[in-house]
Structures are given as structure tokens and as C-alpha cells.
C-alpha positions as CSV (number, residue, x, y, z in Angstrom):
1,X,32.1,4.3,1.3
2,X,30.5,7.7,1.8
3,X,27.7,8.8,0.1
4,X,28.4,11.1,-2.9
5,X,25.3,13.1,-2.8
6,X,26.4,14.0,0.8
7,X,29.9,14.4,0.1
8,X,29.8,16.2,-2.4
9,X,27.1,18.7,-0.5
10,X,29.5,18.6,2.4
11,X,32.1,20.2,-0.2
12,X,30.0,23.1,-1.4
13,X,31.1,24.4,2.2
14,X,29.8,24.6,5.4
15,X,26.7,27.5,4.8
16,X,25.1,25.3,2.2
17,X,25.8,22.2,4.2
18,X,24.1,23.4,7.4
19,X,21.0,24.5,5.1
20,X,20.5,21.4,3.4
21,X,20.6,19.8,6.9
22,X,18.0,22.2,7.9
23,X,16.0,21.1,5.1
24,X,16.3,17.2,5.4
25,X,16.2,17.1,9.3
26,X,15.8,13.2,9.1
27,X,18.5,12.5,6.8
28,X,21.7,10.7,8.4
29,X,24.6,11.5,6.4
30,X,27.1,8.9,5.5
31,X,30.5,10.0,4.9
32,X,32.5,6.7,5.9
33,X,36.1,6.6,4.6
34,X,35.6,10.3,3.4
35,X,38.7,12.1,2.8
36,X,38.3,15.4,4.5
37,X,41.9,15.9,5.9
38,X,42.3,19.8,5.9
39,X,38.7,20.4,5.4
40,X,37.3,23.9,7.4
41,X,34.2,22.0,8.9
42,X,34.1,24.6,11.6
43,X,30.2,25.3,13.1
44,X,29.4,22.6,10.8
45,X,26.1,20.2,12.1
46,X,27.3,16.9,11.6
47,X,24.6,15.6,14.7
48,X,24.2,11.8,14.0
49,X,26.6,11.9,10.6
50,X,28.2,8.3,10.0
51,X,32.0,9.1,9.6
52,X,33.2,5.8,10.6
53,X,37.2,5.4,9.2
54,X,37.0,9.4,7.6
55,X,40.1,11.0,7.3
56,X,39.9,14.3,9.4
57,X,43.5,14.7,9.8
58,X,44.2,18.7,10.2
59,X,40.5,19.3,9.9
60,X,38.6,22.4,11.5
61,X,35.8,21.6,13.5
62,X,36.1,24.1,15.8
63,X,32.4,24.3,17.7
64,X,31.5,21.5,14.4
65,X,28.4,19.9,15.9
66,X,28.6,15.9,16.1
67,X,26.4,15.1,18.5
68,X,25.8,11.2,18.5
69,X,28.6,10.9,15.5
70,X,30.1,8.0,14.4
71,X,33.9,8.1,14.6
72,X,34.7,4.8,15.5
73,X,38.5,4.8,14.1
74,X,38.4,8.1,12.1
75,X,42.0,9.8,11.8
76,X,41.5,13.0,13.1
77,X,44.7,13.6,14.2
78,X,46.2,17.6,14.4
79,X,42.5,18.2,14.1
80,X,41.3,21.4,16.0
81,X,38.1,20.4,17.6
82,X,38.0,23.2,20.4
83,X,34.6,23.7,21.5
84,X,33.5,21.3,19.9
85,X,29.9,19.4,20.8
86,X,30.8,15.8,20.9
87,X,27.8,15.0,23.5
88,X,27.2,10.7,23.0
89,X,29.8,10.7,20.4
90,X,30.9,7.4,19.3
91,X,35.4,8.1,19.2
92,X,36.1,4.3,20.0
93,X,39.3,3.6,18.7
94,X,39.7,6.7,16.9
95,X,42.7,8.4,16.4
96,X,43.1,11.7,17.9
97,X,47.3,12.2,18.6
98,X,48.1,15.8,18.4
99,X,43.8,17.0,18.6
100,X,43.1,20.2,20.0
101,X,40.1,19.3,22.2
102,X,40.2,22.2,24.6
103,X,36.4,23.2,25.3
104,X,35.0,20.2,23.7
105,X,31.7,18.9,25.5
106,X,32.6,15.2,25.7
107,X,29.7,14.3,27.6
108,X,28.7,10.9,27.2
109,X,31.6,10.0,24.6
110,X,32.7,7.0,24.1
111,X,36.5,7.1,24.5
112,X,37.5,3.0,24.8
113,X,40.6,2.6,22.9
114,X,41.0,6.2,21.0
115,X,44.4,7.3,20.6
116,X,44.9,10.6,22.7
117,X,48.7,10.5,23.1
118,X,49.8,14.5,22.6
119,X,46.2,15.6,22.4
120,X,45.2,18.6,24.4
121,X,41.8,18.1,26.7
122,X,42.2,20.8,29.0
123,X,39.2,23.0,30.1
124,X,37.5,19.7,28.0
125,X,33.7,19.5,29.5
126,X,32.0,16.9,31.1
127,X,35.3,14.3,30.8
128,X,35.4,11.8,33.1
129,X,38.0,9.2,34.4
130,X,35.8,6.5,33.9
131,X,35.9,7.6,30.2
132,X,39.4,7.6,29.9
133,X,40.2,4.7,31.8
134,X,38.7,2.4,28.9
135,X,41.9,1.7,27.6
136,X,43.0,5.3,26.5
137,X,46.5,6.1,25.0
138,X,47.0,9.2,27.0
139,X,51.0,9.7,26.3
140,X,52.0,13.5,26.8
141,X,48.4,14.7,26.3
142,X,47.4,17.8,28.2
143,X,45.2,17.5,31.0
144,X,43.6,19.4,33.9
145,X,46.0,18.4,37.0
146,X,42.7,17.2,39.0
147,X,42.1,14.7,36.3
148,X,45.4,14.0,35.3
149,X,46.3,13.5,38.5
150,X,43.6,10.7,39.6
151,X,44.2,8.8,36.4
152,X,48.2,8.8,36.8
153,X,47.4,7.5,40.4
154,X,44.8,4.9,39.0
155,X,45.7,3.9,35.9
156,X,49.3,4.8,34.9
157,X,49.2,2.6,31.9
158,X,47.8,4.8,30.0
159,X,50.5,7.5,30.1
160,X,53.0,5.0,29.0
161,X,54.7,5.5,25.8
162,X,53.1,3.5,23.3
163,X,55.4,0.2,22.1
164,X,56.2,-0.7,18.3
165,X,56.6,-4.5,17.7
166,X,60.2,-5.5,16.7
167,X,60.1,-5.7,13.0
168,X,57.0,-4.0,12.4
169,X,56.3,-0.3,11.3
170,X,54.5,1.9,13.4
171,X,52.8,3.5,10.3
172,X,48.6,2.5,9.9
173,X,47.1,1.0,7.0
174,X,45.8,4.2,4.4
175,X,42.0,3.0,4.2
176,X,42.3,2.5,0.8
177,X,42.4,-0.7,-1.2
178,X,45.5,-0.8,-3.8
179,X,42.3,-1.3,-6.3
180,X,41.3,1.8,-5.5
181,X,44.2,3.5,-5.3
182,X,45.4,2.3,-8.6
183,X,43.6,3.3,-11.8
184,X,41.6,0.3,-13.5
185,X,43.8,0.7,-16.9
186,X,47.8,1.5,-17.1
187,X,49.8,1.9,-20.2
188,X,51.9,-0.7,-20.7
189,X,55.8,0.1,-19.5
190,X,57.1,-1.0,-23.0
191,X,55.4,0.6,-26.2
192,X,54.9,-1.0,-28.6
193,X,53.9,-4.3,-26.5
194,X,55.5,-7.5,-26.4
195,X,53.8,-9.2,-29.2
196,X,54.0,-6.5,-31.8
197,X,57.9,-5.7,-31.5
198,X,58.2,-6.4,-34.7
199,X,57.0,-3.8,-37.9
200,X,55.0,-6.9,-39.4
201,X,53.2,-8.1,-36.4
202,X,52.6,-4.5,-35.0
203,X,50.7,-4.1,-38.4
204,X,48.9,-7.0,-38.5
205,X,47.5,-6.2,-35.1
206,X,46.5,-3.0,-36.3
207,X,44.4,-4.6,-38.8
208,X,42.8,-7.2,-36.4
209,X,41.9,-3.8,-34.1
210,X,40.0,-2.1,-36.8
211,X,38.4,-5.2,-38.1
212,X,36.9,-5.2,-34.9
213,X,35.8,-1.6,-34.7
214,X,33.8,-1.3,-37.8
């Protein structure tokens, strides 16, 4: 789970987050399974952060800098990434359907298995086919028509529409545990409870409970 003395600096907004960056230059922020989804993270320095399994759907990271990130199956779909620095960034497996990539620097990236279908990676910088060839989901995503072109002649694969299991939903897992998800105590669905229906036993369990707290 992320860190909370990083998350929570993370949510004092982006000024005081690029200072305290600043000011602990060696410090690698862990924000795994963070929930950012909406977040205005744009111009933020997230160089080396560890955001393994966030949730960035909808986020701003417009010119956000995550250079050598860890997004190894992050959700960041409907995210707006343009201009983004994603030089060496880890994106294996991530989830990026509906991402506005157009500027991006993807030099270096590593794209094997991320989830591109409806993205939009035109005008995106230093992308090559050999990165998207790694088993990329490329359905309806925008392209530059030199690139889109040699994949669709190499490797049309990966523009086919991706295929839903008979029987099985489409939707992902939420990357939350039901323990966490659920709060640790619930009030019972029947008050009184089952074994103090009744006036006499309802008081004598009364009693028993303030024997016990003096």
C-alpha cells in the first residue's frame, strides 16, 4: 500500500509536492494502490515514484514528470498525459484505454502488454514499433499513419478487438480487498440481537455489559 506520509504530501497539491521533492532528492515515493483517479497531477515530478496498481483513472498529468516510474498495471485510463515525460517508464501491463498521450516522450518505455485500445499517441515522441509490438492492445487507438501503418502490416493482432470469455465479465478486479472495503465493525441488521429478543434477557445482558466496564 502507498506510503501515507507521501500520500498525504502528494494531496497538499502539486506546488508543495514538487518542493518537498526538491528537498528530499533521494527519497522514492511509494504510492502503490493509491487512489488518485481525478487527481490534477499536472507538472508534477513523480521521476522514479512507485505507483505500481494506482488508480489514475481521469487524472491530469499533463507534462507530470515520471521519468523511470513504476506503472506496471496502474489504471490510468481517460487519463490526459499529453506532454508528458515518461523517458524508461515502467507501463507493463498498464491500463491506458481512452489516455491522451499526444506529445508524451516515451522513450525507453516499457509498453509489453499495456492496454492502449482507444488511446491517442499521435505526435507521441520517441515511440517505436518494437515497443508496441510487445503484445500491445492497440484497438482504435490513434496513431501517426507511418507507424500505424508498419505495425498493421507487421503485426495486425494488435488492432484486433479485444475478446471477452463466454461467461465471464469484462469488468477488472477493484484493487481492493472486501476487508478493506468493508468497515471492521457493522451494526447488526436486527436490533435488539438475536439473544436478547426478549425484555428479560435484553436486561440481563445489560447488566453482564456493565459488570464488565466498571
Amino acid at each position: 500500500m502507498a506510503n501515507r506520509v507521501h500520500l498525504s504530501k502528494l494531496k497538499e497539491g502539486v506546488g508543495a509536492w514538487n518542493t518537498w521533492r526538491l528537498g528530499n532528492p533521494y527519497t522514492m515515493p511509494d504510492l502503490r494502490w493509491a487512489n488518485l483517479t481525478g487527481a490534477n497531477l499536472s507538472g508534477a515530478n513523480l521521476r522514479w515514484t512507485d505507483l505500481r496498481q494506482a488508480d489514475l483513472r481521469g487524472a491530469f498529468l499533463r507534462k507530470a514528470n515520471l521519468i523511470g516510474a513504476d506503472l506496471r498495471r496502474a489504471l490510468l485510463e481517460r487519463s490526459n498525459l499529453i506532454a508528458a515525460n515518461l523517458i524508461g517508464a515502467n507501463l507493463r501491463g498498464a491500463f491506458l484505454e481512452g489516455a491522451n498521450l499526444i506529445g508524451a516522450d516515451l522513450s525507453g518505455a516499457n509498453l509489453r502488454w499495456a492496454k492502449l485500445g482507444w488511446a491517442d499517441l499521435r505526435k507521441a515522441r520517441n515511440l517505436s514499433v518494437k515497443q508496441l509490438s510487445k503484445e500491445t492492445a492497440l484497438y482504435e487507438a490513434e496513431l501517426d499513419p507511418d507507424l500505424k501503418e508498419r505495425l498493421k502490416k507487421d503485426y495486425p493482432h494488435l488492432f484486433e478487438k479485444p475478446k471477452t470469455e463466454k461467461g465471464k465479465s469484462n469488468a477488472r478486479r477493484s484493487p481492493y480487498s472486501a476487508e478493506e472495503i468493508q468497515p471492521k465493525w457493522q451494526m447488526p441488521s436486527v436490533w435488539p440481537p438475536t439473544c436478547c429478543r426478549n425484555k428479560r434477557s435484553f436486561k440481563t445482558s445489560n447488566l453482564a455489559i456493565r459488570k464488565t466496564t466498571e
